[in-house]
C-alpha positions in Angstrom: -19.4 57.7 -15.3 -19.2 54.6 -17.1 -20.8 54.3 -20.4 -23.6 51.2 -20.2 -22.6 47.7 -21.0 -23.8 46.5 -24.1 -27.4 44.3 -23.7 -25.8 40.8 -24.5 -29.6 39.6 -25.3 -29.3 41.4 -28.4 -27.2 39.4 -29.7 -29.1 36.4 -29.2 -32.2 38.5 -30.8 -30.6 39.6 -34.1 -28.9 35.9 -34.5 -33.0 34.8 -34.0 -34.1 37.9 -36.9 -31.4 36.0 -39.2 -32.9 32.4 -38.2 -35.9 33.6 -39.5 -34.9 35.0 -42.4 -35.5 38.7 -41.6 -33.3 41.2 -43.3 -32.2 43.7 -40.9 -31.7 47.2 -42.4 -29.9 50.4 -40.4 -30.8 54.6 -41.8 -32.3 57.3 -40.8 -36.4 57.5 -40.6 -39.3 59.6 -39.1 -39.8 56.8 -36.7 -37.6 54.3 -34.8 -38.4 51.9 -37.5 -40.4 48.5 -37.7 -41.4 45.5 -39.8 -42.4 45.2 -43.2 -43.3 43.1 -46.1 -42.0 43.7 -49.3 -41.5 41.5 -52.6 -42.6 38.5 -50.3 -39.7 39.1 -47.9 -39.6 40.6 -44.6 -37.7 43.5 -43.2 -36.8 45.4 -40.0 -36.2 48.7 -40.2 -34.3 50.4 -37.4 -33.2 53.7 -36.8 -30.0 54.4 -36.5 -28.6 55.8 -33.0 -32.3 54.5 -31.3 -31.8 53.6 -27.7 -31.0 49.7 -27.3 -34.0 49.4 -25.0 -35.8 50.2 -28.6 -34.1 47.7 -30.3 -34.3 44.9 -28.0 -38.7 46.3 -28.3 -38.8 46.2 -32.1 -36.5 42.9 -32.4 -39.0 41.2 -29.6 -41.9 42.9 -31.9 -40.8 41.6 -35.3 -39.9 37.7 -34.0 -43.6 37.9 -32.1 -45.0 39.3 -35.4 -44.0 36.5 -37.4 -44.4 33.6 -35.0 -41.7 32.6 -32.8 -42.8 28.7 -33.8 -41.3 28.8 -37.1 -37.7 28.0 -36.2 -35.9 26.7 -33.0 -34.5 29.8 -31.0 -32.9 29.5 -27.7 -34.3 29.7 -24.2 -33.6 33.0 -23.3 -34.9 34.7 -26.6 -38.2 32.1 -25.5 -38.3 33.6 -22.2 -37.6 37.0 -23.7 -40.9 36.6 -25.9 -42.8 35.5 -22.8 -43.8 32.4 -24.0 -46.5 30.1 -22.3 -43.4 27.3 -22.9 -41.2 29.3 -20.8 -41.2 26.8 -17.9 -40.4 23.6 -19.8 -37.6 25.5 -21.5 -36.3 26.7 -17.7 -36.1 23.2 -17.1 -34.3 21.8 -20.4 -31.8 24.6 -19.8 -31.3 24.0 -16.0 -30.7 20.4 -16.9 -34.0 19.8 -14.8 -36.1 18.4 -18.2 
């Protein structure tokens, strides 16, 4: 059995938590981590060893949290968020817009 590829959308979603400025930090918790403000900065906490289903959850979570609107991000992380704008981005990347 082959071991899973890795989800190349997480990527894309870290590269979006660094656009906005989010500092992204790995250990051990109680839970599989999550968002927080602290000394007027934001971080995400994530559990080392969670499932990348998780991950790709909390990084969706923590973009949606702080407003998606703030910088540019790419298409797919748009379409990822579900964004009402999903449909004019389809078209900018299909070369349609």
């Amino acid at each position: 059995m082959k071991p899973p590829k890795p989800d190349p959308d997480i990527a894309l979603l870290f590269a979006a938590i660094d656009k906005m400025g989010i500092e992204v930090r790995r250990g051990v918790f109680d839970g599989d981590g999550g968002l927080v403000r602290m000394e007027g900065r934001y971080i995400l906490f994530l559990r080392t060893g969670i499932p990348p289903w998780r991950e790709r959850e909390l990084l969706l979570d923590a973009i949606k949290k702080l407003g998606p609107a703030a910088v540019h991000l790419p298409p797919r992380v748009r379409q990822l968020l579900g964004g009402d704008d999903w449909e004019d981005v389809k078209g900018e990347a299909d070369g349609q817009g």
